[in-house]
C-alpha positions as CSV (number, residue, x, y, z in Angstrom):
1,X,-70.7,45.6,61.5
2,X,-68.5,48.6,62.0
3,X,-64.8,49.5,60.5
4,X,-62.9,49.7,64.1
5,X,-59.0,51.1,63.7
6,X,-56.6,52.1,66.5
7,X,-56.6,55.3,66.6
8,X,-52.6,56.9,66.7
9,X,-53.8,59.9,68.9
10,X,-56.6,58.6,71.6
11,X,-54.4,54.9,71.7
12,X,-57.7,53.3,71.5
13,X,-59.7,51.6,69.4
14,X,-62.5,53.4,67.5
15,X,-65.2,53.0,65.1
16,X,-63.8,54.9,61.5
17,X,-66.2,57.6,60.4
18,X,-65.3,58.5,56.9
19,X,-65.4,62.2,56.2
20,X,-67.1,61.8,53.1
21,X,-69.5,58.9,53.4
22,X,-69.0,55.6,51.5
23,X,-65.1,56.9,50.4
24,X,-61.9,56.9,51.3
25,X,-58.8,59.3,50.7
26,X,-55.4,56.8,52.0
27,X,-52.2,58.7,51.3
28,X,-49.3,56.6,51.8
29,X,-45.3,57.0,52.2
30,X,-43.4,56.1,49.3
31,X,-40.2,55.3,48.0
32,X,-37.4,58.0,48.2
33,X,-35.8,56.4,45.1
34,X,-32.1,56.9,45.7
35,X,-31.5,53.3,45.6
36,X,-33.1,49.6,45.5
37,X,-36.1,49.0,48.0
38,X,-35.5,46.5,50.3
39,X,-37.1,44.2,52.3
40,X,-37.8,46.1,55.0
41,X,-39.1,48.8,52.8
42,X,-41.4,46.5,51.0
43,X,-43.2,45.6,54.8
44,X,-44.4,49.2,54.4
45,X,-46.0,48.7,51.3
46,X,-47.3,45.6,51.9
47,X,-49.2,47.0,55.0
48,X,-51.0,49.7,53.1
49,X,-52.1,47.2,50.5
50,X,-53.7,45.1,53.1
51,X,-55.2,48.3,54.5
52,X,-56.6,49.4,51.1
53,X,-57.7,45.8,50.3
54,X,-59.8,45.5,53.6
55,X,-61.1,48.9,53.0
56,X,-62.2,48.3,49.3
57,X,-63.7,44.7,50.4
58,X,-65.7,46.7,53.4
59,X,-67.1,48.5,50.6
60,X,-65.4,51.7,50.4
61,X,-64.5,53.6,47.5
62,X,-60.8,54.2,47.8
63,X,-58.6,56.9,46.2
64,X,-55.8,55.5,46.8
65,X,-52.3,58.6,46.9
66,X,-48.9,57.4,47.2
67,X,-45.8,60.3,46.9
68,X,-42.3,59.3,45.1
69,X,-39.7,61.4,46.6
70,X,-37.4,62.1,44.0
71,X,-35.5,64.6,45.5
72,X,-33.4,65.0,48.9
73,X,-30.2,64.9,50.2
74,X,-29.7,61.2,49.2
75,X,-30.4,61.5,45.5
76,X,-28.7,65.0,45.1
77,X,-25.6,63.4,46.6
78,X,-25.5,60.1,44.5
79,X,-26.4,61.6,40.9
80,X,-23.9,64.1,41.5
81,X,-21.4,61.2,42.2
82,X,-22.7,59.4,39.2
83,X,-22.5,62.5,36.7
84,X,-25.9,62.3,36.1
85,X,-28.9,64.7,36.3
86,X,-31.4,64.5,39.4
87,X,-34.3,63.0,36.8
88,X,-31.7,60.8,35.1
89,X,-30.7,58.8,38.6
90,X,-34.2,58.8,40.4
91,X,-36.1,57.4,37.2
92,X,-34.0,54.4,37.8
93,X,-35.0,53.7,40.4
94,X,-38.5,54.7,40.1
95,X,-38.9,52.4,37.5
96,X,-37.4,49.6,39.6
97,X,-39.9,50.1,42.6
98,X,-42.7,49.3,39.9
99,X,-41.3,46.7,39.1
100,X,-41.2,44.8,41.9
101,X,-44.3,45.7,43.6
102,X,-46.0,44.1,40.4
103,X,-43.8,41.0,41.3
104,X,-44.9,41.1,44.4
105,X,-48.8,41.6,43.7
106,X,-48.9,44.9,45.6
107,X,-51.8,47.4,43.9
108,X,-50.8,50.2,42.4
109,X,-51.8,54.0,44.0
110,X,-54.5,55.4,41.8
111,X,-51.5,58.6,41.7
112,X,-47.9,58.8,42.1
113,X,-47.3,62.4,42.7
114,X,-43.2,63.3,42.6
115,X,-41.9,65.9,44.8
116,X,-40.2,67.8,41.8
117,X,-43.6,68.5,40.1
118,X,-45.4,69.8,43.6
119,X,-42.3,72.4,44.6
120,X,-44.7,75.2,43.8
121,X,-47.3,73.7,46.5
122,X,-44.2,72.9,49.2
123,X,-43.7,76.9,48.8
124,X,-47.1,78.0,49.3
125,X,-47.4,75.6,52.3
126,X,-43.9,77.0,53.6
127,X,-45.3,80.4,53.5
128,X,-48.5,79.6,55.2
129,X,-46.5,78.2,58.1
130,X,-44.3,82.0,57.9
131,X,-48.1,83.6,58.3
132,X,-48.5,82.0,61.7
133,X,-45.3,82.5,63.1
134,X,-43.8,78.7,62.9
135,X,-41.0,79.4,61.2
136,X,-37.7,81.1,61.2
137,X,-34.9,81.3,58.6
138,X,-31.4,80.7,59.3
139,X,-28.2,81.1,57.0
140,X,-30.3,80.9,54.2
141,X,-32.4,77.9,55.2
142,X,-36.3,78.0,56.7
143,X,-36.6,75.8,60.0
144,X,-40.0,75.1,61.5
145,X,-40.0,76.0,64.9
146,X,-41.7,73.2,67.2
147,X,-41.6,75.3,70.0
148,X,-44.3,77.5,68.2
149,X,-46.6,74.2,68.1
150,X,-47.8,73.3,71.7
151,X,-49.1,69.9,69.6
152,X,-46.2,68.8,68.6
153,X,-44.9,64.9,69.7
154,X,-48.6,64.0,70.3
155,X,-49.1,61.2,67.9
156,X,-45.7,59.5,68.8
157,X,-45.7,60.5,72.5
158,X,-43.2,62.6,72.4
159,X,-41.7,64.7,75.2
160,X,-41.6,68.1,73.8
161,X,-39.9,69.5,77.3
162,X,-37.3,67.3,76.3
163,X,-36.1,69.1,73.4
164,X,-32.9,71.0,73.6
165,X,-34.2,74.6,72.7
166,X,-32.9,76.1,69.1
167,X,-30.8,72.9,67.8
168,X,-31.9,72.7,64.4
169,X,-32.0,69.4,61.7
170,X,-30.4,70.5,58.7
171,X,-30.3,67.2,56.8
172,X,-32.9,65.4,55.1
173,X,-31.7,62.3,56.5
174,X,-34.6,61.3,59.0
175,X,-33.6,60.5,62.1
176,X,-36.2,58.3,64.7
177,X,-37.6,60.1,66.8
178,X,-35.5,63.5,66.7
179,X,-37.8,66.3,67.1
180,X,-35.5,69.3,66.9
181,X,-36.2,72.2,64.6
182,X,-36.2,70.9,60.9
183,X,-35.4,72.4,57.7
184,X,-38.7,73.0,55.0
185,X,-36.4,75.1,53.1
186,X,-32.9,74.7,52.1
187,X,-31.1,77.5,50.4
188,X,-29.3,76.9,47.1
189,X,-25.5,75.0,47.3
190,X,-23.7,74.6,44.8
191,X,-24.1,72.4,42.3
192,X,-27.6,71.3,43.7
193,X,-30.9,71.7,41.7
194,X,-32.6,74.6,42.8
195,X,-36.4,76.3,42.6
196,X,-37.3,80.3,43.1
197,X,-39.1,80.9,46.5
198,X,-39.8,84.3,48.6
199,X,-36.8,83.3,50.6
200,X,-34.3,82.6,47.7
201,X,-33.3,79.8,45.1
202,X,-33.1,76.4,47.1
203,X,-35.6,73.4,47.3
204,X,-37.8,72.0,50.0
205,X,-36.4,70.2,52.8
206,X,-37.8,66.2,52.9
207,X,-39.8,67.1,56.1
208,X,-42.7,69.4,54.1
209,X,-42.7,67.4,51.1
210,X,-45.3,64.6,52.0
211,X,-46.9,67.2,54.0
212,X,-48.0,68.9,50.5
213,X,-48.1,66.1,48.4
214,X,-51.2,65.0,50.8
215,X,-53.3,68.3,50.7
């Protein structure tokens, strides 16, 4: 009997074809750990272990990636309020998502890869984006240009016509649905942790950060 999934982008079902037969890469979103996970959060992850489990009883072998983003506009802002460092605040929290997905019986990823230890990869990604023209830097900051990617909104169904030409997301704070230009690098403020790039000290905007973590 075949796997069959619906698939996002032909909004049918399909047979699943492994890339590599027998095996499975599943990345999954993660935590951003700026605070407790609730409820709501936990749906997520309870979802992709049911997706795992039902891949590992069809027999697949599963490698199973799940990204902690531990650092963004949330986290920045609250260990700053807290006089703490970035690491200090976000292992808190960390810890405390462990915690309860053992309560709750959830598998854990076979890797937890943290967006501070993969800035070097966000940068290199950033730059291959600059190569093919879909990006443009602003008052320090990179942006991704969607207008540069006749793709973009096809998964979601999303009206790229609709799209008010040149307004830019500057925030890491995802908003549903809004597909203006985002930032993939923000430049260095004050008091904010910082990495070196071509463009200047700053650190990745949230938007690239799975992106990289996945490759």
């Amino acid at each position: 009997m075949a796997t069959v999934f619906f698939n996002t982008l032909s909004r049918k079902k399909e047979e699943f074809v492994p890339l590599v037969p027998g095996k499975v890469g599943l990345y999954t979103c993660g935590p951003t750990v700026h605070d407790y996970a609730h409820i709501g959060n936990f749906r997520t992850y309870m979802f992709e272990d049911l997706l795992r489990r039902y891949l590992q009883w069809r027999r697949y072998e599963v490698k199973h990636v799940m990204n902690v983003t531990d650092v963004d506009d949330k986290t920045i802002r609250k260990s700053r309020e807290q006089g703490i460092t970035l690491g200090e605040y976000t292992q808190v929290y960390t810890d405390a998502f462990f915690e309860d997905i053992d309560t709750l019986r959830i598998q854990r990823a076979h890797v937890y890869p943290r967006a501070t230890e993969h800035v070097g990869l966000m940068v290199e990604l950033i730059e291959k984006l600059e190569e093919k023209g879909h990006t443009y830097v602003s008052e320090g900051d990179v942006y991704f240009s969607i207008s540069t990617f006749p793709g973009y909104g096809k998964l979601s169904g999303f009206d790229i016509s609709e799209v008010k030409p040149g307004a830019r997301v500057a925030v890491d704070e995802y908003e549903k649905e809004d597909a203006r230009d985002f930032a993939l690098w923000k430049g260095k403020r004050e008091g904010e942790p910082s990495w070196s790039s071509p463009w200047g000290a700053g650190r990745p905007g949230w938007h690239i950060e799975c992106s990289a973590m996945s490759m």
